[in-house]
N, C-alpha and C positions, 0 to 999 in steps of 0.2 A: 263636657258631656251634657246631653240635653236636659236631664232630670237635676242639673246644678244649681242653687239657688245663686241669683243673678244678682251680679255687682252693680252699685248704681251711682251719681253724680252723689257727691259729700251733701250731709244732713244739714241744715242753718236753724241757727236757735230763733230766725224772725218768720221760717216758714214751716211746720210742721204737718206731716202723713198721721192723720189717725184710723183705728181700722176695725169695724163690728165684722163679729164672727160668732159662728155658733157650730156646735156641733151636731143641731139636725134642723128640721125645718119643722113652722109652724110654731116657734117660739117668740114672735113679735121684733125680731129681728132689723126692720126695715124699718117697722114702726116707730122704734127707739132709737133708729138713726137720724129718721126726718125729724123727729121732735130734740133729737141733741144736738142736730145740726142747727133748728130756729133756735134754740136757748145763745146756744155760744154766737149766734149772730146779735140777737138782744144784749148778750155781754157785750160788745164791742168787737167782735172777730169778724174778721173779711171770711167765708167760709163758703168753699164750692163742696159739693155733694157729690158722690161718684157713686153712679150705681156699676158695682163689680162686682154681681151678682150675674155671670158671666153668662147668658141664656138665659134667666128665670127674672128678667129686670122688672120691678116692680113698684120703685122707690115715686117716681114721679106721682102714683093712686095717692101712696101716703100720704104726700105733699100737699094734695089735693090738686095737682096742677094737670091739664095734659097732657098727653104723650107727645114729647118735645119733636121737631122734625129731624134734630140733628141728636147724635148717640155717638156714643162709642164705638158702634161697627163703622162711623166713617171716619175714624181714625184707623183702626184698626187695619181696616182695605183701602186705605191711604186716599179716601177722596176728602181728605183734608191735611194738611199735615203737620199743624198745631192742635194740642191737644185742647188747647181753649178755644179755640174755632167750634167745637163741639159742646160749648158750656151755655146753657141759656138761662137768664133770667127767672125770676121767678115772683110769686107775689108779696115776698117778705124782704125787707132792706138787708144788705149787706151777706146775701145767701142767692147762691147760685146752685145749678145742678148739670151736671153731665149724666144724661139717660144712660141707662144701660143697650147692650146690645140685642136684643130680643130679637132682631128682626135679620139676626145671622145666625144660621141654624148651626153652624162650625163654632159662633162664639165661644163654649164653656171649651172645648177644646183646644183653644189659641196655641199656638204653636210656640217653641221657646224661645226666638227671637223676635216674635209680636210681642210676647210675654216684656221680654227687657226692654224694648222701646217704648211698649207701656208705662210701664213701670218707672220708667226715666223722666219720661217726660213727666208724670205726674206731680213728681217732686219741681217740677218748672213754672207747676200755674202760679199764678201771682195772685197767692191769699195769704192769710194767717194759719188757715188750715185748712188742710183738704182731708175728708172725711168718708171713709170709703165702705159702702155696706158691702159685704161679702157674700159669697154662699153657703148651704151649706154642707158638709164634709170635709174632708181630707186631704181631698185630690194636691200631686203640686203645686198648681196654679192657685189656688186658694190659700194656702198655707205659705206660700212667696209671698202674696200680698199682704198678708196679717203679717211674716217677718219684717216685713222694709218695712214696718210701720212706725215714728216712733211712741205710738202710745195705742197699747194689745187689749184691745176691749172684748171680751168674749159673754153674750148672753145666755144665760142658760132658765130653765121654769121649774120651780118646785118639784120636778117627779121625776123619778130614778133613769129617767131613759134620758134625759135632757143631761144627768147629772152627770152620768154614766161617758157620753157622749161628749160632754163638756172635758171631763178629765182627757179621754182617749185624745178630744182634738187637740188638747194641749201639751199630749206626751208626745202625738206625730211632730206636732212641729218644733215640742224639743230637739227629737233625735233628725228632725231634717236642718234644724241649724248647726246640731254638731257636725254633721254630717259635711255640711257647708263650709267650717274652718280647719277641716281636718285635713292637710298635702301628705300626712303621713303614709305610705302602702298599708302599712301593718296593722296603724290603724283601724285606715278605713276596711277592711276585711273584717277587722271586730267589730268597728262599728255595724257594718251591714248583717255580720251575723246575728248582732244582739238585736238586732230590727224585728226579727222574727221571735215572737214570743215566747213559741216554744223550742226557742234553740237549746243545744245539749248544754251547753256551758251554766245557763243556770242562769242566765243574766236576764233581770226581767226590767231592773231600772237605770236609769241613768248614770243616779251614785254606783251602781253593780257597774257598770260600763268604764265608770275613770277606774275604778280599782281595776280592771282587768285592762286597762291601758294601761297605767302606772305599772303594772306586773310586768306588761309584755314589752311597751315601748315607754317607757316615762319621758321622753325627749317632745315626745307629741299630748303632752299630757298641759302644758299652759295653754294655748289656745282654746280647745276642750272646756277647761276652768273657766276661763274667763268670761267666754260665751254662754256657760250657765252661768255665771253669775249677771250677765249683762240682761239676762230675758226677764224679764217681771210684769206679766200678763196681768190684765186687774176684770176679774169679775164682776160682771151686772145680772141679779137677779129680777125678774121679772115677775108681773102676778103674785106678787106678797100677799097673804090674806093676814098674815100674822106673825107674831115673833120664832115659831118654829119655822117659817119658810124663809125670812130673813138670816136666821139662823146659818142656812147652807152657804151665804157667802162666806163668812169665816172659816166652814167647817172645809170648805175645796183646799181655801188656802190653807190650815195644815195641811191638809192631806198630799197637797204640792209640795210643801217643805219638807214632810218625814220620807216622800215616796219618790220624790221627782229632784230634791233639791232646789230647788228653785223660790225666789222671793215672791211669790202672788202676794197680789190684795184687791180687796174687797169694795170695787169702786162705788156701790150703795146699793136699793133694794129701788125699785118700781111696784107702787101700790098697784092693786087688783082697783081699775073703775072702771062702770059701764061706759061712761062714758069715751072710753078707746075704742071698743068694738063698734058704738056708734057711729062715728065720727069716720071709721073706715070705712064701715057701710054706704057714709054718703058718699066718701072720696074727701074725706077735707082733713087738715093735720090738726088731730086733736088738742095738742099744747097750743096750736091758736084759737081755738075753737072753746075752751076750757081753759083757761091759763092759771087760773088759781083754784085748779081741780088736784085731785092726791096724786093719781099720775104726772102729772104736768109739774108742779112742786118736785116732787120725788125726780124726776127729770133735770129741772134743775139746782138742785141742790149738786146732784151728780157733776153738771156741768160746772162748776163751782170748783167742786171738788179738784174736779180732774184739773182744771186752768192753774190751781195753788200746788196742785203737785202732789196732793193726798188726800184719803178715800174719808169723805164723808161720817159722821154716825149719826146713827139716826133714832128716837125717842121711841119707846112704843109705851 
């Protein structure tokens, strides 16, 4: 079916998909990709950049670089047909970038089999990691790419609409990965029902969802399980001014654990410095432009974090 989340070539422990997501726009999302992307190339990581930001490509401003001649839309419309053919250089060692498609007005739309050959090939460039800015919403296309990922970055900014939106993007693509290992009929009928918020059943979370599969089908109920257990998205807070804004990284992840089941964590906080807004203003990537500035620090510490396998803590 078209709206199916897309099977891809097996994952390797020497190459790794990472993936920023948010759930609205205007939350520095791009910003905190280019500057996670030059940290983990300063670590030692071979690391290409992907803007898949599918229509709204922006990532290359961050970078401070210009708009590359080759993108993603000539892979896409096949006038190329490696997806590193499309990867170009950039001014920092060991970090490459593939633009986004901006310059195909059908991009954000991509169809489900551009979709999966996308997505396949991605997992083919030859790096340490490949690193994917997203866009933002819910759409399936976007929430495929944040699942194939193996490490679920999602930004969110201190204020309720960001928070709000952060939670929702994380629950959509809960229920589309259940939704993706479920062959059960019976299932997926409750599954799809309980998609809908206000269904009669009463089912508003996840855990409501296995129980009411366990009730009706229990034979389709391990997969289900497993698949929550295997999601564990790590939040990055953005614009900290202080210890109650830091705060909200910890606070999502209960609120994912008592309401979603599921294991989040809290991959670190990004100080509030003028020096970000500058720095995009002129076009240049702030963490090189500043590197022992509170953002840029706060950045990588993150990076740090994420490469050991676990989420940072940090002093205030």
């Amino acid at each position: 079916m078209s709206n199916a989340l897309p099977a891809l070539v097996p994952r390797t422990a020497s190459r790794q998909m990472w993936s920023v997501g948010g759930g609205k726009g205007g939350i520095g999302k791009s910003v905190i990709t280019a500057a996670l992307g030059w940290q983990l190339a300063r670590l030692g990581k071979r690391v290409v950049l992907v803007d898949a930001d599918l229509g709204g490509a922006n990532l290359h401003t961050c970078l401070g670089v210009p708009a590359p001649q080759r993108s993603l839309a000539d892979f896409v419309t096949r006038r190329v047909e490696r997806i590193e053919q499309a990867a170009v250089e950039t001014n920092f060692p060991r970090l490459r970038l593939i633009s986004g498609a901006a310059d195909l007005l059908t991009a954000a739309n991509i169809k489900h089999q551009q979709k999966v050959r996308l997505l396949s090939h991605l997992r083919t460039i030859d790096a340490d990691i490949v690193l994917m800015d997203l866009g933002a919403g819910t759409s399936f296309n976007i929430l495929d790419f944040f699942l194939m990922s193996d490490v679920n970055l999602l930004v969110i900014v201190p204020e309720p609409t960001s928070v709000e939106n952060g939670y929702r993007f994380i629950k959509s693509a809960l229920f589309r990965r259940l939704r993706s290992v479920c062959e059960d009929t019976e299932a997926q009928e409750i599954l799809d029902f309980a998609m809908d918020p206000s269904n009669l059943r009463g089912i508003r979370t996840p855990v409501e969802l296995l129980s009411a599969v366990e009730n009706d089908c229990p034979d389709a109920l391990p997969p289900l399980k497993a698949a929550l257990a295997a999601f564990r998205p790590r939040f990055i807070v953005n614009q900290v001014r202080g210890p109650a804004d830091a705060a909200i990284g910890p606070q999502l992840v209960t609120a994912c654990a008592r309401h979603l089941g599921i294991r989040a964590s809290h991959a670190g906080s990004v100080y509030h410095d003028d020096a970000v807004w500058q720095a995009v203003r002129q076009k240049r990537l702030f963490a090189a432009e500043d590197p022992d500035g509170m953002a840029a620090q706060s950045i990588r510490q993150i990076a740090r974090g994420l490469l050991q396998g676990e989420p940072m803590k940090f002093d205030w």
